[in-house]
C-alpha positions in Angstrom: -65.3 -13.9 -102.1 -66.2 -16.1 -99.0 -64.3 -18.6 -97.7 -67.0 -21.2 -99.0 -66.6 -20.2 -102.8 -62.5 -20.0 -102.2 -62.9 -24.0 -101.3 -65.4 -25.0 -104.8 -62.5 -23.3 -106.6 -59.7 -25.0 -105.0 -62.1 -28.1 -105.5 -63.0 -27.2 -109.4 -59.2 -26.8 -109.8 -58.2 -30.7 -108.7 -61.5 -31.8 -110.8 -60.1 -30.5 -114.0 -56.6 -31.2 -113.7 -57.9 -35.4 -112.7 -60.4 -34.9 -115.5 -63.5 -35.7 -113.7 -67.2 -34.5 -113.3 -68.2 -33.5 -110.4 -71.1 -31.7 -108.3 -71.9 -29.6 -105.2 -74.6 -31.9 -104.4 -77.9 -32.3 -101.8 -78.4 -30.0 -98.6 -75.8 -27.5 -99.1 -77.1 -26.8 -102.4 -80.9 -26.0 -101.1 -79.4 -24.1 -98.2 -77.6 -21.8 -100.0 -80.8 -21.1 -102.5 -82.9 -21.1 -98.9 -80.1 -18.5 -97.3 -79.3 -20.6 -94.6 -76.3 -21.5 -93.1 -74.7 -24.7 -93.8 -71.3 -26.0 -92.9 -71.6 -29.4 -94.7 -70.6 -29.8 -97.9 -71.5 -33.1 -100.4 -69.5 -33.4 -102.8 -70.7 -36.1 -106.0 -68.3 -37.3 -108.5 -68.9 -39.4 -111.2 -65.3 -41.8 -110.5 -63.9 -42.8 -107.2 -65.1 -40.4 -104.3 -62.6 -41.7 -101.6 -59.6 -40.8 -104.3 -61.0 -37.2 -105.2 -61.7 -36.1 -101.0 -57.6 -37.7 -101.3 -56.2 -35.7 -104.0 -58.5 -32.6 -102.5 -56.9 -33.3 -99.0 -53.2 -33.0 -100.3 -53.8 -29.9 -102.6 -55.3 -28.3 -99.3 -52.7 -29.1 -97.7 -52.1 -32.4 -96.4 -55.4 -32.2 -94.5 -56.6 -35.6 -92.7 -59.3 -37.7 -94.5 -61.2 -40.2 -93.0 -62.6 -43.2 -94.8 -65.9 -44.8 -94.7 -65.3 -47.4 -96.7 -68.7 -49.8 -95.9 -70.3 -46.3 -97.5 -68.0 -45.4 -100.3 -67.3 -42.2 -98.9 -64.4 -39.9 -97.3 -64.6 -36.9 -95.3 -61.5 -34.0 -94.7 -62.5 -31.0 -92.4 -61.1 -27.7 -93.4 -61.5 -24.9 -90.8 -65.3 -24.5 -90.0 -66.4 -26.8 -93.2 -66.9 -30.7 -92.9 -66.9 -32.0 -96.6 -68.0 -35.1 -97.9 -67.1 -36.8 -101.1 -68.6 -39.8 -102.9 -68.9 -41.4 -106.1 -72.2 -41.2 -108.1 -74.4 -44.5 -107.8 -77.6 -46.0 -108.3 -79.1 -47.9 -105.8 -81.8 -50.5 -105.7 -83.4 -52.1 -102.3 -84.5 -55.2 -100.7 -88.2 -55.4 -99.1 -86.8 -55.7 -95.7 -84.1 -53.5 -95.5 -83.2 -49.7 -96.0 -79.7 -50.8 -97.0 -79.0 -51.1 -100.7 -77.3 -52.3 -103.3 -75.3 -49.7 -104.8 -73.7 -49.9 -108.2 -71.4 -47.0 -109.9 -73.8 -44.5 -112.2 -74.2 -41.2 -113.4 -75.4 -37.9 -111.8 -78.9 -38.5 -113.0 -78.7 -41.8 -111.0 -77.2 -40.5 -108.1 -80.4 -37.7 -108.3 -82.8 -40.3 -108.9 -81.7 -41.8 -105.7 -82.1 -38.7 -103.3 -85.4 -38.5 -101.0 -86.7 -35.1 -101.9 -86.6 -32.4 -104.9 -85.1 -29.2 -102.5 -82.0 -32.4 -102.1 -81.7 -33.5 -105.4 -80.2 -30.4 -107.1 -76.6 -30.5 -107.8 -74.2 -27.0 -108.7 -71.4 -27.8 -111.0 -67.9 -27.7 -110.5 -66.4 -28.7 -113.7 -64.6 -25.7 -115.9 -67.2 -25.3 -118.6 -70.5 -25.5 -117.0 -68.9 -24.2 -113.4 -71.6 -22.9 -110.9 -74.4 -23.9 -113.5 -77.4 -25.7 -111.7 -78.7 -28.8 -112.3 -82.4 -29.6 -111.3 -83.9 -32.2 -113.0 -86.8 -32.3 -110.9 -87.3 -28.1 -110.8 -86.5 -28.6 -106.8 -86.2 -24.5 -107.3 -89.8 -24.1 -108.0 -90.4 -26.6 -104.5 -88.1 -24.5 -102.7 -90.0 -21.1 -103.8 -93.7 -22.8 -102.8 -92.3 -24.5 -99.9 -93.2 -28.0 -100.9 -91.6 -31.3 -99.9 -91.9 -33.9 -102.6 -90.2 -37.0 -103.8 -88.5 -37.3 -107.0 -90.0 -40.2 -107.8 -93.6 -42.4 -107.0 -93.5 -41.8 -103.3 -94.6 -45.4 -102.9 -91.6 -46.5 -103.9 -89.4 -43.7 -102.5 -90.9 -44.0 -98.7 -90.6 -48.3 -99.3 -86.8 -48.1 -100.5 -86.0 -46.3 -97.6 -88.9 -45.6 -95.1 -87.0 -43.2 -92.6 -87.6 -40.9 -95.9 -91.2 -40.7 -94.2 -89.7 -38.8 -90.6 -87.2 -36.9 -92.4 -90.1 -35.2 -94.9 -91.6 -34.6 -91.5 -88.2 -33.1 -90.0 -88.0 -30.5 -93.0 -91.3 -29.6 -92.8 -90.9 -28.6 -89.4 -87.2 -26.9 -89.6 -88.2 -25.4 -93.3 -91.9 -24.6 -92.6 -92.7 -26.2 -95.5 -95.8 -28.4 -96.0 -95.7 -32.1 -97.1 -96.8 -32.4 -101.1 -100.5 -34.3 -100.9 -98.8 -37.3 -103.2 -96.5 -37.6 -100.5 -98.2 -37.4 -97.5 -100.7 -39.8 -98.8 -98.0 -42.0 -99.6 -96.9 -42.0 -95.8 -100.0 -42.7 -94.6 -99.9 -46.2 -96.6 -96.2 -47.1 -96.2 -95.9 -45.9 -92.4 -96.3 -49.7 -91.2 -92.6 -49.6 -93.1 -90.9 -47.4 -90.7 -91.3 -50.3 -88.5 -87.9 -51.5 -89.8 -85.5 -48.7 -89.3 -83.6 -48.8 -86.2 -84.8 -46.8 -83.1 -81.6 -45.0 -83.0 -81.8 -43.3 -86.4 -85.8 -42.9 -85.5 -84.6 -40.9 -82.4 -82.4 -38.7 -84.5 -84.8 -37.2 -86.7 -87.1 -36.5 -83.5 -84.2 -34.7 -81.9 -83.9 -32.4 -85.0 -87.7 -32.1 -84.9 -87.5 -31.3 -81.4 -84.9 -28.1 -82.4 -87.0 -26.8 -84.7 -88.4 -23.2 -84.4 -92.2 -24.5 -84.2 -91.6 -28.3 -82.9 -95.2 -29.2 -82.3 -95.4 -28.8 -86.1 -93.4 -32.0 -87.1 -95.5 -34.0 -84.1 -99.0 -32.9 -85.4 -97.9 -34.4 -88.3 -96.5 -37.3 -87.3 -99.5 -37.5 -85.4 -101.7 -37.0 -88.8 -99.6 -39.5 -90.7 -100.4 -42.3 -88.2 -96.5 -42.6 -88.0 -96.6 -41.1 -84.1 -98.5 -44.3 -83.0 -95.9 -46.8 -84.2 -92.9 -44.9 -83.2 -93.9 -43.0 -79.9 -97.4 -44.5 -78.2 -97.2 -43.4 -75.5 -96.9 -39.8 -77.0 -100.2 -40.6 -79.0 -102.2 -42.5 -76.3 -102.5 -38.0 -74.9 -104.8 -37.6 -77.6 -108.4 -37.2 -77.1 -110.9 -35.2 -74.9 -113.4 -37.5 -72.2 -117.0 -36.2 -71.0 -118.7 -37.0 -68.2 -121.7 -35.1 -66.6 -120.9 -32.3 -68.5 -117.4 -32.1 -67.6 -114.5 -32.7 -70.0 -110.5 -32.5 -69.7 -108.0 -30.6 -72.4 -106.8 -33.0 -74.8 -103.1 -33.3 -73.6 -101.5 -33.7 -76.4 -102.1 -30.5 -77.7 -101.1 -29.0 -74.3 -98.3 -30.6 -74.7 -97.2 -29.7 -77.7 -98.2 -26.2 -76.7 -95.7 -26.5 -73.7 -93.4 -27.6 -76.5 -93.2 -24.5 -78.5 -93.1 -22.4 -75.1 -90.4 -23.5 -73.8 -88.9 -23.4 -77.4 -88.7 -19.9 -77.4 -86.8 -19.5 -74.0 -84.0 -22.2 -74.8 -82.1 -24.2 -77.2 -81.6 -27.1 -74.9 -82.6 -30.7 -76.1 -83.2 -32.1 -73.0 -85.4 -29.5 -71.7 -87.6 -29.9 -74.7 -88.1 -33.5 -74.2 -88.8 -32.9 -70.5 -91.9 -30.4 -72.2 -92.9 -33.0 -74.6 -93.0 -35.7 -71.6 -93.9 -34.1 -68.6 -97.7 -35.5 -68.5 -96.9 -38.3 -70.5 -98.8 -40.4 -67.2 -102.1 -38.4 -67.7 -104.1 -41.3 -69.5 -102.6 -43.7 -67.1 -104.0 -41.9 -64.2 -107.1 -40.4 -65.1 -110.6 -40.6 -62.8 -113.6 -39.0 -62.6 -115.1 -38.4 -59.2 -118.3 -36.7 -59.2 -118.1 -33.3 -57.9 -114.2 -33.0 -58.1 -114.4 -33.2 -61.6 -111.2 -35.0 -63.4 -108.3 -35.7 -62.1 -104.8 -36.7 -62.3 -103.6 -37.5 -59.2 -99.5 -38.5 -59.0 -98.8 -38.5 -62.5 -95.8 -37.0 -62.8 -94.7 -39.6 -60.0 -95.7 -42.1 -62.3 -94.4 -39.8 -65.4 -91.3 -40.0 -63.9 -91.1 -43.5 -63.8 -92.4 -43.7 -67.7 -88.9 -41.8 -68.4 -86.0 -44.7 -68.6 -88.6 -46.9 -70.7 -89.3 -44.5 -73.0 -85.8 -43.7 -73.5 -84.3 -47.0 -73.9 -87.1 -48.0 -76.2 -86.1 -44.8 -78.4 -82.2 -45.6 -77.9 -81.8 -42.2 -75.9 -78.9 -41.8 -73.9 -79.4 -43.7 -70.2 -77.4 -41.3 -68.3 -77.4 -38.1 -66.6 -79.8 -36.6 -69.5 -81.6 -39.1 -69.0 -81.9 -38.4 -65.4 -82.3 -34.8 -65.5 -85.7 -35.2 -67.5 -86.8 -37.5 -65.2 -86.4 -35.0 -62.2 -88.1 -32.1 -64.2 -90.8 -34.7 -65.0 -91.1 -35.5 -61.4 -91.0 -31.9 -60.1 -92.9 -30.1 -62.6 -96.1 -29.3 -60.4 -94.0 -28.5 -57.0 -93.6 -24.8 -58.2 -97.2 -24.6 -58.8 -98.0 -25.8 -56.1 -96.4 -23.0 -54.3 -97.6 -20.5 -56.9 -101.0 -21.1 -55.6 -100.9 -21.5 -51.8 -98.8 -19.2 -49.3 -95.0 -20.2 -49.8 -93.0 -21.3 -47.1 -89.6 -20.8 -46.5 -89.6 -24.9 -45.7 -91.3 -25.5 -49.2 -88.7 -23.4 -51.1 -85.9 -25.0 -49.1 -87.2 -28.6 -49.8 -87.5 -27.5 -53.6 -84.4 -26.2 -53.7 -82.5 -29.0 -52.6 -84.6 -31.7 -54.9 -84.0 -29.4 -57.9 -80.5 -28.2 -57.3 -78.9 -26.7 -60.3 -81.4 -27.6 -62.4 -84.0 -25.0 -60.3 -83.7 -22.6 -63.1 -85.2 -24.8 -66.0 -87.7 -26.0 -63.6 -88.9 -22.7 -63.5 -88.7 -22.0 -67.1 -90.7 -25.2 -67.7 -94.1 -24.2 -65.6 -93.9 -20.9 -67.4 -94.2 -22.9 -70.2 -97.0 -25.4 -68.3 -99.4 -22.6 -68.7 -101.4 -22.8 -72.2 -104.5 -21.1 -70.7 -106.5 -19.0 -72.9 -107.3 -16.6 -70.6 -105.1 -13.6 -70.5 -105.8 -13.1 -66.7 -105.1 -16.2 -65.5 -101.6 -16.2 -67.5 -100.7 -12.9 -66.0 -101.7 -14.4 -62.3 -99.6 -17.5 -62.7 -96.7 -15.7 -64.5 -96.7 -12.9 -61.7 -96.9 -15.9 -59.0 -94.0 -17.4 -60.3 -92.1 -14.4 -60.1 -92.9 -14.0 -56.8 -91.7 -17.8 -56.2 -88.7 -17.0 -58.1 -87.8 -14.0 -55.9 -88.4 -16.7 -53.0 -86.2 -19.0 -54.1 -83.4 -16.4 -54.3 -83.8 -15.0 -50.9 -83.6 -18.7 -49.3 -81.1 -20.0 -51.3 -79.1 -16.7 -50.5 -79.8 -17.2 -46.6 -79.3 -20.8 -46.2 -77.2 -21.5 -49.0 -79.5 -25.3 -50.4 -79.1 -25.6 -54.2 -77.0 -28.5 -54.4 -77.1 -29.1 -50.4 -74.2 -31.4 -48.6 -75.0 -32.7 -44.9 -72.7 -30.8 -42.5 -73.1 -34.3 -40.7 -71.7 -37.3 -42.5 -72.2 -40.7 -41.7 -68.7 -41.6 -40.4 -68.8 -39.0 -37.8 -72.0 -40.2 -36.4 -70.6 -43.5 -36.2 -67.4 -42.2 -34.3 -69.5 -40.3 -32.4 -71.6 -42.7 -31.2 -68.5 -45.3 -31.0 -71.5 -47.6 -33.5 -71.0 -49.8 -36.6 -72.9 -48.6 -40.2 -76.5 -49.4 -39.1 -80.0 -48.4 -39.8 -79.8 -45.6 -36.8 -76.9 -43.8 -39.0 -79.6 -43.5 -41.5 -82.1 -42.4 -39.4 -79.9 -39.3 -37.9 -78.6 -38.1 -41.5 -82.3 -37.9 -42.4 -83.4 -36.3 -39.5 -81.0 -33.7 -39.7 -81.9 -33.2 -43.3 -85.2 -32.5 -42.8 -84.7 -30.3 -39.7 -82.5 -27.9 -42.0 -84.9 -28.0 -44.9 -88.2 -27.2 -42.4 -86.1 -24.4 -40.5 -85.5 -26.1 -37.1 -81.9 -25.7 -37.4 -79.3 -23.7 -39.1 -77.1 -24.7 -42.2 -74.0 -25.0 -40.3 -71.8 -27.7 -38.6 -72.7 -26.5 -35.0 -76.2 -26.7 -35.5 -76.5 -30.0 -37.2 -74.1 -31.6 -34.4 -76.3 -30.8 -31.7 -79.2 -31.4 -33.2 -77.3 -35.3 -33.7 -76.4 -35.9 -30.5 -80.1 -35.2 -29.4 -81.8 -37.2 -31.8 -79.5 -40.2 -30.8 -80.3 -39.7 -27.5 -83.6 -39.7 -28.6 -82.9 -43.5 -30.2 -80.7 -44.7 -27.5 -77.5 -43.5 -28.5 -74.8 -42.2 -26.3 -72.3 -40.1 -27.3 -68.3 -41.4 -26.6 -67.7 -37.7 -25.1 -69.5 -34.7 -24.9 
């Protein structure tokens, strides 16, 4: 017996001694048909939830519950499990809000309410019907065909509660699943209505979207919806392929979203998937055509990487350090290949290094992912470049020691050196010395860099105190 089945008993055993009907309810339900792991647990009762997760809590042992009282529910945690209980309700909604009014109801109500068939089925946990399923809408039969579909008129279902309309998306990416036509056609007529769900519950669904095995999957059809136009523009405004005297560009939207699910197979981090899904998000902005050249796109990740804290504040991302970090994988994603294609220099590789630091690694992982060429001989080229590059990197890094570089010179001993106040010239020298040790004038050591400062003040009209 697993530990989960151990809990529905212990469960099923405080239901029947307070006499009241209750249900393994929603996601955990549909994983456990799908196979999937799941360590959230819903549990629907048809009395007061917050009471049941109490009585629960102290038969488990005097476990902690908190209480969500603006949501009529409470939570305990009990080892790897967080459970969930609430009371069955029906719920009805205003035209410009996704928040309802709930009343107490039965389980059929509290069915009726739920967005999808695969979440609506319920397990019992009451003594005579215990482990029996409940599926009023044959959710089991979705689940087999790998359908998502509404309980109810999807109309009404997607206008109720319109982020419904991402999270059908969501499972049909994480699921691979495929949207039910009623459905779909109903999110292309309500998706004007997503316009009033916050961004930060918007943002959430992408993220999970984003994790998904196949992302590109949920953003094709968001895309298709006409959802992706409202919620992320600048995302959509990649679409489309120009001609011009025969010439035409990829549409970069789909190269994107083919960098996407690259890099998705190389690493379960978040933010390195959105700096795939961003990284030529400046394309349309900097598009020409010049005769002979063909097109171009000339500084866009520059100007990508100034797109980044807009677009994340407008989607209620985090404006921190992740924040940050996609910006400078935005900003460096064409340096590495750059040197890929043209004869690397140690000076290149240092100068790389120390505008990537630790991040280097992920860089590198993201132009593998950059290339969505067709041809199997180019791919090969590039990937066998970037080795090389790679290899590069290691043997300067390992020689002059830049990832993450500190100036052996700091300001305040230029400024005692030079018996000066903080001015311009400090500036100056730190830079200089900088750039000597990245272009291989001078060593990466304290004696280098200190006479290379005293002649470059010299050189600006400093004198030193002493020699």
């Amino acid at each position: 017996m697993s530990l989960n089945d151990i809990i529905f008993k212990q469960i099923a055993d405080v239901v029947q001694q307070e006499n009241l009907e209750t249900y393994v309810i929603g996601g955990y339900v549909r994983d456990i048909i799908l196979k999937r792991e799941s360590k959230d647990i819903d549990i629907v009762t048809v009395g007061n939830g917050i009471k049941l997760a109490e009585k629960v809590a102290k038969y488990l042992g005097s476990l902690k519950v908190v209480i969500y009282k603006n949501f009529g529910t409470a939570q305990i945690k009990h080892k790897n499990l967080e459970i969930e209980f609430v009371g069955a309700r029906r719920e009805s909604y205003r035209k410009h809000s996704r928040k309802p009014i709930v009343e107490n109801g039965t389980l059929a109500d509290d069915q009726n309410r739920r967005d999808f068939t695969i979440n609506a089925m319920a397990i019992s946990l009451n003594k005579s019907t215990y482990g029996e399923l409940v599926d009023p809408f044959d959710g089991m039969s979705d689940i087999q065909n790998k359908i998502i579909r509404t309980p109810s008129d999807p109309f009404i279902t997607f206008s109720d509660d319109p982020l419904r309309m991402i999270r059908a998306i969501r499972f049909a990416a994480q699921l691979n699943f495929t949207i039910h036509n009623s459905a779909f056609e109903g999110i292309q007529q309500m998706k004007e209505r997503i316009k009033i769900v916050s961004k930060e519950r918007i943002s959430d669904e992408l993220n999970k979207i984003l994790m998904s095995d196949i992302p590109s999957t949920g953003f094709k059809l968001l895309d298709s919806t006409g959802l992706l136009n409202i919620i992320f523009p600048e995302l959509s405004n990649l679409k489309g392929i120009e001609t011009k005297e025969g010439k035409d560009h990829k549409d970069n939207f789909y190269h994107s979203l083919q960098v996407l699910d690259n890099i998705a197979k190389t690493t379960s981090n978040l933010w390195l998937r959105w700096a795939a899904l961003i990284h030529d998000i400046a394309k349309p902005g900097t598009k020409k055509y010049q005769t002979g050249q063909g097109w171009t796109f000339h500084g866009h990740e520059f100007f990508g990487a100034k797109m980044v804290p807009g677009i994340f504040q407008n989607l209620r991302l985090p404006q921190n350090e992740k924040m940050k970090y996609v910006q400078k994988l935005v900003l460096l994603h064409l340096r590495p290949i750059a040197l890929a294609q043209d004869v690397v220099t140690d000076s290149a590789i240092r100068r790389l290094l120390f505008d990537a630091g630790d991040d280097i690694d992920d860089l590198m992982k993201l132009c593998d992912a950059d290339i969505t060429s067709k041809n199997f001989e180019k791919i090969k080229k590039y990937l066998n470049n970037f080795q090389l590059v790679r290899q590069k990197l290691n043997d300067v890094e390992e020689k002059d020691k830049i990832r993450n570089w500190q100036p052996p010179i700091s300001g305040d001993l230029i400024i005692s050196t030079f018996g000066i106040k903080p001015c311009k010239k400090v500036g100056i020298i730190k830079n200089a010395i900088k750039d000597a040790i990245l272009d291989g004038v001078i060593k990466n050591n304290h004696e280098s860099a200190f006479d290379f400062m005293i002649k470059k003040g010299e050189e600006i009209g400093l004198r030193p105190k002493s020699r």
